[in-house]
Structure formats: C-alpha cells, structure tokens
Backbone bond lengths (Angstrom), bond angles and torsions (degrees), N, CA, C in turn:
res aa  C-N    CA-C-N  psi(-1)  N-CA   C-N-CA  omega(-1)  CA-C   N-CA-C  phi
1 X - - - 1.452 - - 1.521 110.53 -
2 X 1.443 103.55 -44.94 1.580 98.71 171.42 1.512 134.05 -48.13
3 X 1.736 112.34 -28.69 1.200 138.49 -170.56 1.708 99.49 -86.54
4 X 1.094 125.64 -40.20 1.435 135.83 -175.46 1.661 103.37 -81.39
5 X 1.374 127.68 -10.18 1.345 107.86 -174.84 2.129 89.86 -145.28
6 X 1.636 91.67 40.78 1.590 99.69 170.34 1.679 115.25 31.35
7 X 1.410 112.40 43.15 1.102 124.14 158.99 1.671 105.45 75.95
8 X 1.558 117.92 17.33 1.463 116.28 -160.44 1.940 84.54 -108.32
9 X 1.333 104.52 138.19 1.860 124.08 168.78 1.535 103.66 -21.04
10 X 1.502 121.61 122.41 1.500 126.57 179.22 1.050 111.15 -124.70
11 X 1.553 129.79 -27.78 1.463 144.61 174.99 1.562 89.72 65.47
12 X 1.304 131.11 36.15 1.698 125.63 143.25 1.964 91.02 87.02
13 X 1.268 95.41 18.26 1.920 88.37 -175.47 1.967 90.21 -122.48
14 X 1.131 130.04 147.26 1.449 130.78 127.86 1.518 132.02 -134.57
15 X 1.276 102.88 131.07 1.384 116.50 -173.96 1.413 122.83 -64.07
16 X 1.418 153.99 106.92 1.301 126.23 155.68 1.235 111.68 -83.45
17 X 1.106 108.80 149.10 1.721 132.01 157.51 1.257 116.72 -166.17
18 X 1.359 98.21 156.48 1.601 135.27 -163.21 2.107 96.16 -47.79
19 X 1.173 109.19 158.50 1.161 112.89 149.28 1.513 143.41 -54.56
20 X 1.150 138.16 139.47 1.336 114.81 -174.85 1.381 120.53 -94.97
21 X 1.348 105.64 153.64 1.497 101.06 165.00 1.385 153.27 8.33
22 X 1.129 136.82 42.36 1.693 132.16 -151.44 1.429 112.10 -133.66
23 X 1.647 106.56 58.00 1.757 81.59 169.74 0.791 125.05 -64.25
24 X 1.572 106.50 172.36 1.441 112.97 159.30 1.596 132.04 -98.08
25 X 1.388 97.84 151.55 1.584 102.66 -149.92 1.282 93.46 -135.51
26 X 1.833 109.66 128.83 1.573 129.37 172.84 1.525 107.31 -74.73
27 X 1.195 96.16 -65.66 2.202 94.83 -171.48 1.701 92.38 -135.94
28 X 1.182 100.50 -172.19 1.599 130.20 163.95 1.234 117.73 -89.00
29 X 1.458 137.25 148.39 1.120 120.44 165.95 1.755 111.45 -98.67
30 X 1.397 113.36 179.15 1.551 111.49 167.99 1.618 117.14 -61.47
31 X 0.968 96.06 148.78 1.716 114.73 -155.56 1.939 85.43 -103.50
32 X 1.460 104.08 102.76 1.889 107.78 177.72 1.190 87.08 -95.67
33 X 1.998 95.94 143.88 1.871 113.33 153.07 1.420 102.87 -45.87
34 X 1.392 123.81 -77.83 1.339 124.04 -158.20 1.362 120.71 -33.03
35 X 1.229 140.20 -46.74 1.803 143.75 152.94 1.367 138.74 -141.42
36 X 2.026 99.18 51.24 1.490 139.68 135.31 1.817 90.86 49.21
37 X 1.575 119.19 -2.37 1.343 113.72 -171.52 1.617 99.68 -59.81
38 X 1.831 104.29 173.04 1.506 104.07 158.87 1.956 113.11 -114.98
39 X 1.279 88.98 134.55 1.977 96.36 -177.86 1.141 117.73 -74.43
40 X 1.554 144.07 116.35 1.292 99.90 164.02 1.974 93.74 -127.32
41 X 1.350 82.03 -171.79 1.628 109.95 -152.80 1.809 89.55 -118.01
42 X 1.383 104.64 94.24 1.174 118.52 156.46 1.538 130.72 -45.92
43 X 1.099 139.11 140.45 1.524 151.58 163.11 1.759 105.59 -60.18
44 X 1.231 110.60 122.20 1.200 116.75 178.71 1.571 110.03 -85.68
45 X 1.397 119.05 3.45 1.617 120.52 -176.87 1.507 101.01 -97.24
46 X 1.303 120.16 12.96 1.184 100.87 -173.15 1.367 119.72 -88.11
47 X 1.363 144.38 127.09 1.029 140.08 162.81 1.815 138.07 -16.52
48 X 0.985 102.82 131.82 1.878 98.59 167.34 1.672 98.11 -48.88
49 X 1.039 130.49 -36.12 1.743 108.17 -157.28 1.548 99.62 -112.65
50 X 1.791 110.53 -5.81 1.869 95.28 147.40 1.352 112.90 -79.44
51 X 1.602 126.17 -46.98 1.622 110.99 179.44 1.751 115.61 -84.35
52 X 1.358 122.51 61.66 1.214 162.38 157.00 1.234 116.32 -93.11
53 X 1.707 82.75 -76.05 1.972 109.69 -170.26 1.122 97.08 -82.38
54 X 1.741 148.98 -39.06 1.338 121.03 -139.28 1.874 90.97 -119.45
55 X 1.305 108.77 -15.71 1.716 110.68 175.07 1.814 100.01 103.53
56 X 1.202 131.60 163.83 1.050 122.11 139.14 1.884 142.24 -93.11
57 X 1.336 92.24 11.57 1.487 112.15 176.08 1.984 109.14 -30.44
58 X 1.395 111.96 134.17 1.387 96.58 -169.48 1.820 81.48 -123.05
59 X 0.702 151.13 -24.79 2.083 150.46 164.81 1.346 111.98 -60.68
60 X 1.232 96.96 122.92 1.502 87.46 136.94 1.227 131.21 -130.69
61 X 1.707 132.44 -178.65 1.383 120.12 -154.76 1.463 99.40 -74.22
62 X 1.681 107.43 162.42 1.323 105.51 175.83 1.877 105.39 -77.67
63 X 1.568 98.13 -166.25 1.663 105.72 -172.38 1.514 87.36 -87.56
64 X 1.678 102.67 172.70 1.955 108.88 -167.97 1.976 70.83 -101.51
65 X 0.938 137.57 -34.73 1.405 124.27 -137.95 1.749 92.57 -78.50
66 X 1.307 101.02 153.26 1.652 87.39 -172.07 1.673 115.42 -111.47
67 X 1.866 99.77 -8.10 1.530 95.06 171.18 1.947 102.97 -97.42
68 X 0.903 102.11 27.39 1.799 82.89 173.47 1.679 96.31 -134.84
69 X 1.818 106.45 178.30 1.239 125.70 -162.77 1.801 97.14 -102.29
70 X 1.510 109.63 -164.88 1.312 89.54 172.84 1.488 107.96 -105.27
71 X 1.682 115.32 163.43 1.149 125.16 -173.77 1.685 125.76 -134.53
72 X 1.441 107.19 103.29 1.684 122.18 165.39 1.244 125.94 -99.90
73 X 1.664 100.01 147.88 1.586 113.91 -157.88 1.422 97.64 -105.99
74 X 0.937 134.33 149.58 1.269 135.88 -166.00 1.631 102.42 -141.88
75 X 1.488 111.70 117.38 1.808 107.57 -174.07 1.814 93.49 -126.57
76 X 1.486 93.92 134.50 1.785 103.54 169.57 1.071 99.16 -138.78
77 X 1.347 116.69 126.78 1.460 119.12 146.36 1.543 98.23 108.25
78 X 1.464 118.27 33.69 1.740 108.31 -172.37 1.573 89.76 -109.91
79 X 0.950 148.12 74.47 1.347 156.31 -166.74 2.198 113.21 -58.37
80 X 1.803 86.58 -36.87 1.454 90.58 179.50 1.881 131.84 -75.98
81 X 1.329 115.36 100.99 1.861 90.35 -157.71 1.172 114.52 -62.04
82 X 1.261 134.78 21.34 1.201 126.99 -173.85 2.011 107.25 -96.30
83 X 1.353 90.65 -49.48 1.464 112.05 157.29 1.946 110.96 -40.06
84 X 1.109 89.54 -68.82 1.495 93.42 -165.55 1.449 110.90 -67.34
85 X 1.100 106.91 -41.61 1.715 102.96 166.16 1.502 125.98 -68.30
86 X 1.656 121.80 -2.19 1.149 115.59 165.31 1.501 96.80 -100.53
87 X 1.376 138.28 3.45 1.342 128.48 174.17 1.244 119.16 -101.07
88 X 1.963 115.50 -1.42 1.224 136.73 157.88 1.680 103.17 -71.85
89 X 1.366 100.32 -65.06 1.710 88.33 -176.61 1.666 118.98 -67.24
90 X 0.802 128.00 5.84 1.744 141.14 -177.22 1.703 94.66 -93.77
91 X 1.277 92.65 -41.75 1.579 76.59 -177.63 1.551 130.69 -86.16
92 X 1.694 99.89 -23.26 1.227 114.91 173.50 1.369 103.44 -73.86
93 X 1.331 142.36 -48.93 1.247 138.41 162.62 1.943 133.48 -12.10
94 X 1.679 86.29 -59.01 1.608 104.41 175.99 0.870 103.54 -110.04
95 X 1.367 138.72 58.31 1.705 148.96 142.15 1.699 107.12 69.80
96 X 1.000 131.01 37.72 1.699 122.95 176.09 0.989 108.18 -52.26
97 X 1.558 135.07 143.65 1.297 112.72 147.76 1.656 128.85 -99.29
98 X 1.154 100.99 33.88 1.608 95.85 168.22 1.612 96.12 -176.94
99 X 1.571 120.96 166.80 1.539 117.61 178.90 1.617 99.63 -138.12
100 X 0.775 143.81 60.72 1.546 137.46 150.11 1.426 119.06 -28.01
101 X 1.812 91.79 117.28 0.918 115.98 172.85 1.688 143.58 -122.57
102 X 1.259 93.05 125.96 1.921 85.37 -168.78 1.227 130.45 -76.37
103 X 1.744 113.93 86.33 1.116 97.93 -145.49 1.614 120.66 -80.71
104 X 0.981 109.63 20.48 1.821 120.14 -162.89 1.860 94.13 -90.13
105 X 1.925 116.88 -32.92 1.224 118.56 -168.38 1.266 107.46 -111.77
106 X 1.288 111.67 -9.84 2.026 113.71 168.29 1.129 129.69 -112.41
107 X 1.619 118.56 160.61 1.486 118.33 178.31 1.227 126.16 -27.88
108 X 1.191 129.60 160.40 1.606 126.32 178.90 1.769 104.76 -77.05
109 X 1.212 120.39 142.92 1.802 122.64 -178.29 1.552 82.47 -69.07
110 X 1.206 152.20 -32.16 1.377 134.56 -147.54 1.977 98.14 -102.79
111 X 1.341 110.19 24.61 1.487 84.70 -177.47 1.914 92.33 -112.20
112 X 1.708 88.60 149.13 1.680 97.54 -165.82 1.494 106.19 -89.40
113 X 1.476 135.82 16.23 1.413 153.13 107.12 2.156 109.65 -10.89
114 X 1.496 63.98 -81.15 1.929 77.27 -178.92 1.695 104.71 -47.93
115 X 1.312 117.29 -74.68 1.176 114.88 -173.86 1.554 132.12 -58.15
116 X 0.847 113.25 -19.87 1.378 113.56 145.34 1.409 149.23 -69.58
117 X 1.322 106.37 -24.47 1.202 120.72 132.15 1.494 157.15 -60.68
118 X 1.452 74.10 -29.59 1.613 96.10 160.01 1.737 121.45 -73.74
119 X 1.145 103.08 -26.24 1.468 111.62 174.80 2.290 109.02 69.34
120 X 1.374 83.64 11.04 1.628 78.57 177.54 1.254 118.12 135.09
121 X 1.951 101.27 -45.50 1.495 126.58 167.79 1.477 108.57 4.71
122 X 1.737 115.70 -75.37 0.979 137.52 -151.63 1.793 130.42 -47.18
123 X 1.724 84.49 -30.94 1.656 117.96 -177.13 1.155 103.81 -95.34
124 X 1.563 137.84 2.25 1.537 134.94 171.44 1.657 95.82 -107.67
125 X 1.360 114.83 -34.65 1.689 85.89 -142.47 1.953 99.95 -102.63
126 X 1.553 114.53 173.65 0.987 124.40 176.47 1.712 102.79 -82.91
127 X 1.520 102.88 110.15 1.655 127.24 -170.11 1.941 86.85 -100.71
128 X 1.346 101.04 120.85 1.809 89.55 160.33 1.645 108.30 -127.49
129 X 1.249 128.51 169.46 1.545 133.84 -155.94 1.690 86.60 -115.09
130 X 1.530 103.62 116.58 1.789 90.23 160.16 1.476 112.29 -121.16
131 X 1.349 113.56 118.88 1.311 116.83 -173.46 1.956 116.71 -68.49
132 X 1.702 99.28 -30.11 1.434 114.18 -167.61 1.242 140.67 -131.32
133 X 1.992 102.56 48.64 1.737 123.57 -124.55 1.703 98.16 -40.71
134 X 1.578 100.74 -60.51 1.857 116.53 -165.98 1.914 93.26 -33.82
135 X 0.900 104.56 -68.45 1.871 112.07 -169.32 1.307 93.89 -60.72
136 X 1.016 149.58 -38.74 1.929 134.79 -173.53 1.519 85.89 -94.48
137 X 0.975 154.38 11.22 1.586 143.17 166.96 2.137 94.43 -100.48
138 X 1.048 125.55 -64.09 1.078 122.93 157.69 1.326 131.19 -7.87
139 X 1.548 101.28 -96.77 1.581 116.14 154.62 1.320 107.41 -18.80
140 X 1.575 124.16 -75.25 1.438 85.22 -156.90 1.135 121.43 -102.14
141 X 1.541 114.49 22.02 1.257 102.21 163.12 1.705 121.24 -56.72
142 X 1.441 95.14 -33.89 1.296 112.07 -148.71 1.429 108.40 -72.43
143 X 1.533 96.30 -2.40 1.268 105.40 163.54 1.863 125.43 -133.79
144 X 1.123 87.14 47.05 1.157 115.88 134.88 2.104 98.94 95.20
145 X 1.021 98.16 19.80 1.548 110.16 -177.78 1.610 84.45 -93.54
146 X 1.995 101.00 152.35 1.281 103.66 176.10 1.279 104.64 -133.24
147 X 1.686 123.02 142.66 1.339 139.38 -135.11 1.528 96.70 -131.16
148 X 1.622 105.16 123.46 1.655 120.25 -160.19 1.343 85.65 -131.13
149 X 1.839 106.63 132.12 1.670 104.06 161.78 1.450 126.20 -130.46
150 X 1.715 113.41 124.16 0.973 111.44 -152.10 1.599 104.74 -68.51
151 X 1.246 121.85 123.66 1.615 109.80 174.89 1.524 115.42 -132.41
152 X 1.534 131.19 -165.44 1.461 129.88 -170.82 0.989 105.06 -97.55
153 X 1.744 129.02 157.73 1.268 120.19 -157.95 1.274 92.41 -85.21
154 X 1.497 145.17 -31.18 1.395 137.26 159.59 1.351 116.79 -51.30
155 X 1.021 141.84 71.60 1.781 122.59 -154.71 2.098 86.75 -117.56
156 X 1.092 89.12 -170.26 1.874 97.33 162.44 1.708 119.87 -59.78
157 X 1.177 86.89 112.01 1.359 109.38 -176.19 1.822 96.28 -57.20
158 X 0.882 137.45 -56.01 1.545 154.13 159.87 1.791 109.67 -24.14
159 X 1.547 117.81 -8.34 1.220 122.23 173.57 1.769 120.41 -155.27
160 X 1.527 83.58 49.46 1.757 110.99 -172.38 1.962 85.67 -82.32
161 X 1.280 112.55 -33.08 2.004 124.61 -161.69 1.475 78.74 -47.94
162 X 1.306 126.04 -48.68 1.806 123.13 -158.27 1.606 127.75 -52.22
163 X 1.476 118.73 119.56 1.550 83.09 -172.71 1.330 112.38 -69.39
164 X 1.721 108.12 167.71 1.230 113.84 -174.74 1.857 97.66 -132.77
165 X 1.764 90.44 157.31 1.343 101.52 -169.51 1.944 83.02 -133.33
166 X 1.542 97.94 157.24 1.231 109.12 -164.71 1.696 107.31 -131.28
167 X 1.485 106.93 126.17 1.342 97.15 -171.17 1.370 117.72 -58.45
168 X 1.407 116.26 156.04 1.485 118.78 -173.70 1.483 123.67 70.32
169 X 1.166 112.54 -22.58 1.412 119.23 175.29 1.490 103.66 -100.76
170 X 1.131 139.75 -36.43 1.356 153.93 -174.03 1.419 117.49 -48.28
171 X 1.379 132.38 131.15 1.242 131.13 156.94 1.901 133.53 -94.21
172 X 0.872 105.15 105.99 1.502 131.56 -159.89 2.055 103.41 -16.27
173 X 1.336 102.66 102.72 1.634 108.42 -176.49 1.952 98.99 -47.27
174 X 1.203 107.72 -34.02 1.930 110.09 -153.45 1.479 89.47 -69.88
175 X 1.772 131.47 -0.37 1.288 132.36 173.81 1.286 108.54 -82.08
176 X 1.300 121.53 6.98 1.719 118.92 176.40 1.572 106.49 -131.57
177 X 1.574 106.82 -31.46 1.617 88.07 -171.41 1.750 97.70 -168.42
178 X 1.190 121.34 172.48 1.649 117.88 167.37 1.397 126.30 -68.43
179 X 1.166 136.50 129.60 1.283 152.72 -156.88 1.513 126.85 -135.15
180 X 1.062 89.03 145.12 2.221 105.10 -168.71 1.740 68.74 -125.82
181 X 1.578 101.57 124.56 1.894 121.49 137.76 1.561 96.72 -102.87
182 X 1.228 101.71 132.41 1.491 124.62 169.13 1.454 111.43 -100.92
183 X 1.441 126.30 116.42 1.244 145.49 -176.37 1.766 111.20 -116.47
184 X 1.594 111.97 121.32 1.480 126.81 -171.15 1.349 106.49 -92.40
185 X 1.830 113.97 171.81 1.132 124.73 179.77 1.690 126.30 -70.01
186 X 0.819 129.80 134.65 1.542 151.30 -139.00 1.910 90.06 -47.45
187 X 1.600 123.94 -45.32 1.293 136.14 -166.86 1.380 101.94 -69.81
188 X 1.851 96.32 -105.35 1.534 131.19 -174.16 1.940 110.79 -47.94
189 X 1.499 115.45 -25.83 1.403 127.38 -179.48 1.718 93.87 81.94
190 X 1.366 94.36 -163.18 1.639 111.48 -164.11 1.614 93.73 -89.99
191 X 1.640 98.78 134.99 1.575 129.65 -167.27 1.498 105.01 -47.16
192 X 1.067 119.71 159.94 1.653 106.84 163.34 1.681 127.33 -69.66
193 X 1.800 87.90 -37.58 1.796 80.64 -174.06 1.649 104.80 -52.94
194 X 1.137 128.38 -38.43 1.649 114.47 -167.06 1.570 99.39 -79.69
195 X 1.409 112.84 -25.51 1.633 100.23 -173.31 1.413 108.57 -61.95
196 X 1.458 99.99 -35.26 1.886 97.99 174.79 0.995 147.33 -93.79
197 X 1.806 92.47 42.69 1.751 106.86 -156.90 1.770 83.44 -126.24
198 X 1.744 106.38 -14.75 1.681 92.28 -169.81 1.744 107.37 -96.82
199 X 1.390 102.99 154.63 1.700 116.36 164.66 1.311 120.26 -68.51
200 X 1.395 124.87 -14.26 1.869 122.90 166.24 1.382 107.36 -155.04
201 X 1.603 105.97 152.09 1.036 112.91 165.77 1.548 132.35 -96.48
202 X 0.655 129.51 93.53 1.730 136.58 173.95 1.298 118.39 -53.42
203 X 2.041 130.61 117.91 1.005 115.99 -150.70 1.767 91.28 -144.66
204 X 1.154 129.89 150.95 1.251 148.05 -178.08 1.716 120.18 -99.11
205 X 1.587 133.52 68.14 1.120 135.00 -145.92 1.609 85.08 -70.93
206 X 1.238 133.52 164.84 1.167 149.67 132.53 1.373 109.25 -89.87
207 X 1.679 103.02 138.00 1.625 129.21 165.82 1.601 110.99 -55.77
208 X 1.745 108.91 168.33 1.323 108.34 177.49 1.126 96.85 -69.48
209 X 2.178 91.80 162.10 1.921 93.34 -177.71 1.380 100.95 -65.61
210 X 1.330 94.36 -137.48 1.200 102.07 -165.52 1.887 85.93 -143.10
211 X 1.561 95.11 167.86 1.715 108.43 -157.11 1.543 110.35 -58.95
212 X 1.517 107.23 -40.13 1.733 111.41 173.44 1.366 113.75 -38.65
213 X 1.417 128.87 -34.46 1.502 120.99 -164.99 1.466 99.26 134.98
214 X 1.986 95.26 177.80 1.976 76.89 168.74 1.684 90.38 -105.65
215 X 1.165 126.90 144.44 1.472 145.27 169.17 1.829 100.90 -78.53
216 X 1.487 125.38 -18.45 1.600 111.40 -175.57 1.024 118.44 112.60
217 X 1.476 111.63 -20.56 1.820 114.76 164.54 1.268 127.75 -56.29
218 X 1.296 111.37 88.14 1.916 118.81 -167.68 1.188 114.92 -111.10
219 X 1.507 118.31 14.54 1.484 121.08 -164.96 1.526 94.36 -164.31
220 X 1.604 97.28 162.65 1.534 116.12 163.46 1.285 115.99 -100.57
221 X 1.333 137.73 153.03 1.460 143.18 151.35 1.604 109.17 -35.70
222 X 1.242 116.05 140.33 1.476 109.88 174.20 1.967 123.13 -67.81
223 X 1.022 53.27 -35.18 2.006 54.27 177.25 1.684 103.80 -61.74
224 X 1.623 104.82 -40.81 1.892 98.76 -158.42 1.778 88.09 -85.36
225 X 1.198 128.15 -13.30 1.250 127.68 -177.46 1.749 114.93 -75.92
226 X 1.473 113.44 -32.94 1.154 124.23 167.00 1.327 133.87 -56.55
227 X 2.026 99.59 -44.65 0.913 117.71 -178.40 1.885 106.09 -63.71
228 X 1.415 110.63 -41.35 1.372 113.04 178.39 1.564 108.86 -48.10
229 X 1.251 100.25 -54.29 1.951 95.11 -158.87 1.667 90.34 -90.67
230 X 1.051 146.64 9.76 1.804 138.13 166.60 1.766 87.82 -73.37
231 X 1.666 119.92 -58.75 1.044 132.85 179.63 1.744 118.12 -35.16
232 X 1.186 109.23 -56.37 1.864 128.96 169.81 1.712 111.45 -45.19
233 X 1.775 97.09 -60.39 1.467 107.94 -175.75 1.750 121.96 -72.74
234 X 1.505 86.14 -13.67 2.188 84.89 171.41 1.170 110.71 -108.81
235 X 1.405 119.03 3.59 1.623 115.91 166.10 1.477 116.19 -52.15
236 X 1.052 123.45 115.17 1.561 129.07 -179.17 1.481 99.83 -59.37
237 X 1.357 138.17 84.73 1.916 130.55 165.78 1.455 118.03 3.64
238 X 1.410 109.38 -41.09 1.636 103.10 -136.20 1.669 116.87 158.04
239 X 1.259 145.95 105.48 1.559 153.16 -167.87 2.061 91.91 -50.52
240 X 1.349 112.24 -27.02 1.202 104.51 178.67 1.848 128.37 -68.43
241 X 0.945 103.54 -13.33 1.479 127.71 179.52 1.344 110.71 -84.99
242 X 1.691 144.39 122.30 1.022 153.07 151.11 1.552 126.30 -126.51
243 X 1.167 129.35 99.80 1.052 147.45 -146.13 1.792 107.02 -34.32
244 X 1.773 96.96 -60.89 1.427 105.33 -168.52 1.558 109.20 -100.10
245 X 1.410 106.61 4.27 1.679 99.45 168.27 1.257 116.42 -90.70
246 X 1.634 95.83 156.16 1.388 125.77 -152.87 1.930 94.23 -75.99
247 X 1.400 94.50 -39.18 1.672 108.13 -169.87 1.386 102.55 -73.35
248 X 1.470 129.59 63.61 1.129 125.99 144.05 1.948 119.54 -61.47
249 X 1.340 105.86 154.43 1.899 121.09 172.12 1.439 82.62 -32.15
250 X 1.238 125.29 -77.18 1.091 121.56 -138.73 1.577 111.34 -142.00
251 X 1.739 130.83 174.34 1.289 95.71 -153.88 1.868 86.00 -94.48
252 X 1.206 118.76 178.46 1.555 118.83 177.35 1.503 136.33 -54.93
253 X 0.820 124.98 141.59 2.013 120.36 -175.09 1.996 92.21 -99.43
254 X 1.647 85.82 137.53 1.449 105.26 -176.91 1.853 91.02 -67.83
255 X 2.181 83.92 140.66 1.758 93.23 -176.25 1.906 102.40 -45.20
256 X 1.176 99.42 142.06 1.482 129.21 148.26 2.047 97.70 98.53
257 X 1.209 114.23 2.65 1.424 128.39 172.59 1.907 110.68 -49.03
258 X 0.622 155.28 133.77 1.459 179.11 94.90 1.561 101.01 -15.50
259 X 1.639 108.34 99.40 1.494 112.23 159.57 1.442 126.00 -67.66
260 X 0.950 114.93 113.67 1.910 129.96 175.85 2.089 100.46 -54.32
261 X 1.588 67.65 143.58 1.915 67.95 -166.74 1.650 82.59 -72.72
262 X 1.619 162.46 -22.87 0.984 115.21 152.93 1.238 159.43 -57.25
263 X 1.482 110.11 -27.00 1.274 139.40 144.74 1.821 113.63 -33.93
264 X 1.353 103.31 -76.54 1.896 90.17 169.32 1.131 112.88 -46.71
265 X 1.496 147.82 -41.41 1.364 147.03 -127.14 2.081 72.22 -97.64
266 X 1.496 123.76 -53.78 1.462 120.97 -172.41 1.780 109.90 -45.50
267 X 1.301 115.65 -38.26 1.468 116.51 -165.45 1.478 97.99 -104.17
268 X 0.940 125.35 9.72 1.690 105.05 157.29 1.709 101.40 88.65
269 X 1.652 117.09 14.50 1.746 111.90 -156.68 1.990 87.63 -103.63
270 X 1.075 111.87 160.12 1.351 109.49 158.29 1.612 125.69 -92.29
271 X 1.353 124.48 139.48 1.597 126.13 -173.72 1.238 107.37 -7.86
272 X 1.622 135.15 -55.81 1.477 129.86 -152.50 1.762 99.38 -80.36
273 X 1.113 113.56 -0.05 1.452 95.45 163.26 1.402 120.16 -76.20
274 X 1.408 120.82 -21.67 0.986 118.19 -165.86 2.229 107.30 -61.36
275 X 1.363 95.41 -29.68 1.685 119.37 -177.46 1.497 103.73 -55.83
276 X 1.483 120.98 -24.10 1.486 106.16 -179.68 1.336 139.61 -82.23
277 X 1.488 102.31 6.74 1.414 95.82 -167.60 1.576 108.63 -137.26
C-alpha cells in the first residue's frame, strides 16, 4: 500500500477511481446574450474511451452573477502539483467557470499532491485539457473572448505598447466581455508566444519594502498570485453594470477604442478603465 500511494499517509484504506473529467478542448465558442452559455469545440483526436470517460457535452453552464461575462483561467507551465492544486482551489473558491489546462506543461490532474491541495476543488469545477494553448488562445479570441496576461511588473520592455491593468486598481475586464487570464510557470512566468497573443497585461505591483532592506522578494508564488487577480476579475465594478442590459452609462466603444479620461469621468469608471480595451 505504501508503494501504491508513493509512500504518502493511506490510513490502511485505498481508493480507486476513474479519472476525472477533462476533455479536450480546441477554442471557445462565441459567448450569445440569448443563453450567456459557454461553447466549446471539442478535439477530434479524442478517443472512443476518452468520449466514454469525459462525455461529449460541448456547453457549459453560464455564470449565476448577472453583471459579468464568462470567465476562464488558463494555467501553463505550473509544473509543481502542489501549486496547481492550490490554483484549482483559488479558482473554485471565486466562482470560475472553467480552468484550462495545459496539459503538455503542467502537473498530471491524477497526482494526489495536487489533490490535496486542491482540497476537493477538483470534483466541482469545469477542468478542460488543452493540448495546443497558442491555437486555443487564438481561436477564441477570434471569437470574440478577450485574452489578459498575467506577467511581472519588470516583464519585456518590447511589450510596455500593451495596455496594462494593475491589480487592485483595476476595474473588472468580465464587465465588457468573456475572458481567458493566462497565468505562467512558477520561475520563467508565462511563455511569450501566448503573452503575444493577449490585448492587456495584468500586473501585481508590490508595496514599499519594508525598513530591513530589500531581501529579493519581487514576486508572488503563482498560486497566491492567482488567487490575487481571480480576486480583481470577480469584483462586481459597480450596481451600475449589467451584463445583458441595453441601459448601459453610456452607449459602447467599437472593440479596441481607448476611453478618454473624459469619457470615464462620464460613466462613473475610474482612469484604469480606460486600459481595457
């Protein structure tokens, strides 16, 4: 038993069961007013005995919240399951509705590391398999999902042009449209090809040090870093915001438009809205 549960606490019991849930998924589809669901576009490589195990269901439910759009987390490159399973329960926590995962650059879903960390997460939330992040980041933009990458406030100077939104200061992107945040590996951060596939960058300022000196702490852990900006993106804006009403502040700016700080100052938004679009 010790050998079957890699020497980790069993209390003389082991469970089998099946794998969970994880298709695999090419893009997103367009996100309609009429039933706010999310589409996706299954992998045609998948086996008879994955669409067995994983279903062929192509929806999923829409969000309960009624002023936001829908919202997927997208993780590459978190290699540690301990990490990734607290960025499973972070997400299940603040209501995601889906967690994309790359599985070619992250832990395996089956290690009992992860799930324990997860605290359960794993068995509530919508888990999807992405075999081909850059091409499923694409896709759905292209339909009409908008792609945020979380990076360091030192990042490539070579993609400063991007707007940027700043944690805590930020007003919630899922208030304009459906959204993938893309979250990198715990070291190097998230790759470039996907960094240069998104419309903003999302960034985590750190406070002044502190009087000792700086010791080198210039970053957060990815998991506790996630948890920050999941936190940013489910902040409800404002009672003025309703997703599918017509009675917006004001009427909409054509995609990729730049709000005039008079223009924000008209809708009641603070400056960093102007960064979302």
């Amino acid at each position: 038993m010790d050998r079957m549960t890699a020497d980790r606490p069993h209390n003389g019991v082991i469970l089998e069961a099946s794998p969970l849930p994880m298709p695999s998924v090419e893009e997103l589809g367009e996100v309609q007013p009429s039933n706010r669901q999310i589409h996706l576009t299954l992998s045609q490589k998948q086996t008879a005995e994955e669409r067995a195990l994983y279903g062929t269901s192509q929806i999923l439910p829409a969000p309960h919240e009624s002023w936001r759009h829908p919202f997927v987390l997208l993780v590459d490159g978190v290699l540690d399951p301990g990490n990734l399973g607290n960025i499973l329960r972070s997400a299940y926590f603040f209501g995601v509705d889906a967690v994309a995962i790359c599985v070619n650059t992250c832990a395996p879903l089956s290690s009992p590391t992860l799930h324990k960390a997860a605290s359960g997460a794993t068995e509530a939330l919508n888990i999807l398999a992405i075999q081909r992040p850059a091409d499923f980041v694409v896709a759905s933009s292209r339909n009409g999902w908008r792609i945020h990458a979380a990076v360091a406030p030192e990042g490539d100077k070579t993609e400063l042009s991007r707007p940027q939104m700043i944690s805590q200061k930020m007003t919630s992107p899922l208030a304009r449209g459906p959204s993938i945040l893309m979250m990198g590996a715990e070291g190097e951060g998230l790759r470039k090809n996907l960094r240069s596939k998104a419309r903003s960058n999302v960034i985590i300022a750190g406070r002044q040090r502190h009087s000792i000196g700086d010791i080198g702490v210039d970053s957060l852990n990815v998991s506790a870093a996630t948890a920050v900006l999941l936190a940013d993106f489910m902040t409800n804006p404002g009672e003025g915001w309703n997703r599918w009403s017509s009675a917006r502040p004001t009427k909409p700016e054509p995609e990729g438009t730049m709000l005039s700080d008079e223009k924000s100052e008209k809708m009641n938004l603070p400056e960093e809205a102007e960064k979302l679009f």
